[in-house]
C-alpha angles and dihedrals in degrees: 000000000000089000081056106045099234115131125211111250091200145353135216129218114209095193128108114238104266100241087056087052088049098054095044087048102053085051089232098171079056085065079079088079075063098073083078089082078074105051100087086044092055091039091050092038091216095151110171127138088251095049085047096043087056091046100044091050090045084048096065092029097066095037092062094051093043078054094063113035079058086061092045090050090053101048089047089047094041091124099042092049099050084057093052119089092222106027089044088088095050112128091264113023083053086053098248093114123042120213107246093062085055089057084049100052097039085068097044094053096049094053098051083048091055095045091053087053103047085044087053099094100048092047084061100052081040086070128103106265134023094297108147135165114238095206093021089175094062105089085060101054085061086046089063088034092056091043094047091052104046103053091048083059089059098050104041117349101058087079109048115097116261093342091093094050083057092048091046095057094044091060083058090054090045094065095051090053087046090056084053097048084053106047089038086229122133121258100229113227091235088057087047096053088041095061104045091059099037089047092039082057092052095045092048085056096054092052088042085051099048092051092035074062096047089047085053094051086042097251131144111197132053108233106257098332105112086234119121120202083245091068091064085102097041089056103047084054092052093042105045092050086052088051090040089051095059104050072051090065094042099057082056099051086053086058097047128113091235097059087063084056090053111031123047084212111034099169095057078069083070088078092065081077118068090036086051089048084052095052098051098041097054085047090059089038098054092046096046086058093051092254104106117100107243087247112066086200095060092049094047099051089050116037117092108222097047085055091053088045088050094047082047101054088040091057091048088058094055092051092049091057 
């Protein structure tokens, strides 16, 4: 244009502002799976400041290292998800981020992680009142178990046939025994048993729905996933008993002697039931008809319906204490 003489009257930059990038890239509508650390404290009821401190710090902890072992997913997995209709406009796979400054801020983000962990304890004793952790180093060792883990799923788990939806669902699980390692408050077996088939059925939905995707391009095999179009069945079955297992073990818990101890009005519990078999099942049913997001968490943080049915369940709660 210069050898010509002609001069540009604009120009145009492609390229999405980099704080937006950054936010998409460290996932951080995913640190909603995090509220699990939570979850032994609500059920126990145990709320003290020490109890919250710890929650709140592993909280944040684990959401900074969740953070960058999804960074580190997406620059191992650049090539397969420019290929991918949806994955393609990830951060790095779309060309916003480089990834050099993933690398960067991967180790930025586990250090500070590591450094909110080791300072747990003290936060706690910190607290108002004699709230101490009997084992105060715990929360870190499932730090490092969840981080262990998870990038050997990304390495290598990730594509062996049913083994990584194993391995989905018990990070799931994990979260709930760090919240425990950092409130210092037991994880009930009933709690336990309840969380490995309600998160097996999710993770069977993200893999149904990633297939349900491939049916609908005209493709037959999962990339590198081990999974073949003709397992969609296979895996409804499989995903819909694990969903329907942990209302199961639900129905159970209500009937407990410890959930007297705990709720004044422990029948009123009974009306979780039916609210938690809808959900599930219109999760199944919209997937089964191609119109579940690949990710079970998004949908569920931003479809309406699903949020009314959670106030719902957590009102219900309330009224049963």
């Amino acid at each position: 244009m210069k050898r010509k003489g002609t001069t540009a009257a604009a120009s145009f930059e492609d390229r999405v502002p980099a704080l937006r990038s950054w936010l998409k890239a460290i996932r951080l509508h995913q640190w909603a799976k995090n509220t699990l650390i939570f979850v032994p404290l609500l059920l126990a009821h145990r709320w003290n400041p020490g109890t919250f401190g710890g929650a709140i710090t592993g909280f944040f902890s684990f959401g900074l290292c969740a953070s960058a072992t999804y960074i580190i997913n997406d620059l191992l997995d650049l090539e397969t998800d420019r290929r991918h209709p949806r994955k393609r406009r990830r951060p790095f796979a779309a060309g916003d981020l480089s990834a050099i400054s993933g690398v960067v801020v991967v180790c930025l983000l586990m250090l500070a992680s590591l450094a909110l962990a080791l300072a747990l304890p003290r936060i706690v004793d910190a607290m108002p009142g004699d709230y101490v952790l009997v084992r105060p180093y715990s929360f870190l060792g499932w730090l490092g178990f969840y981080t262990v883990v998870t990038l050997t799923y990304s390495l290598y788990l990730k594509r062996k046939l049913l083994l990584d939806v194993f391995v989905l669902s018990g990070l799931y699980t994990v979260r709930i025994l760090a919240g425990s390692a950092a409130t210092g408050v037991m994880v009930s077996a009933w709690l336990a048993g309840f969380s490995v088939f309600f998160f097996l059925s999710l993770a069977f939905v993200k893999r149904f729905s990633e297939l349900e995707g491939l049916r609908e391009r005209g493709d037959a095999v999962s990339n590198g996933r081990g999974y073949f179009v003709s397992d969609l069945e296979q895996l409804r079955a499989l995903g819909t008993g694990a969903a329907y297992a942990a209302v199961v073990v639900m129905t159970l818990y209500i009937n407990n002697a410890e959930t007297n101890v705990l709720y004044r009005h422990p029948v009123r519990l009974w009306l979780v039931v039916p609210v938690l078999l809808l959900w599930l099942s219109q999760v199944w049913m919209k997937a089964s008809r191609g119109e579940m997001h690949d990710d079970p968490v998004v949908y569920a943080i931003t479809d309406k319906r699903s949020l009314l049915l959670g106030v719902l369940m957590a009102a219900v709660v309330w009224w049963a204490l």
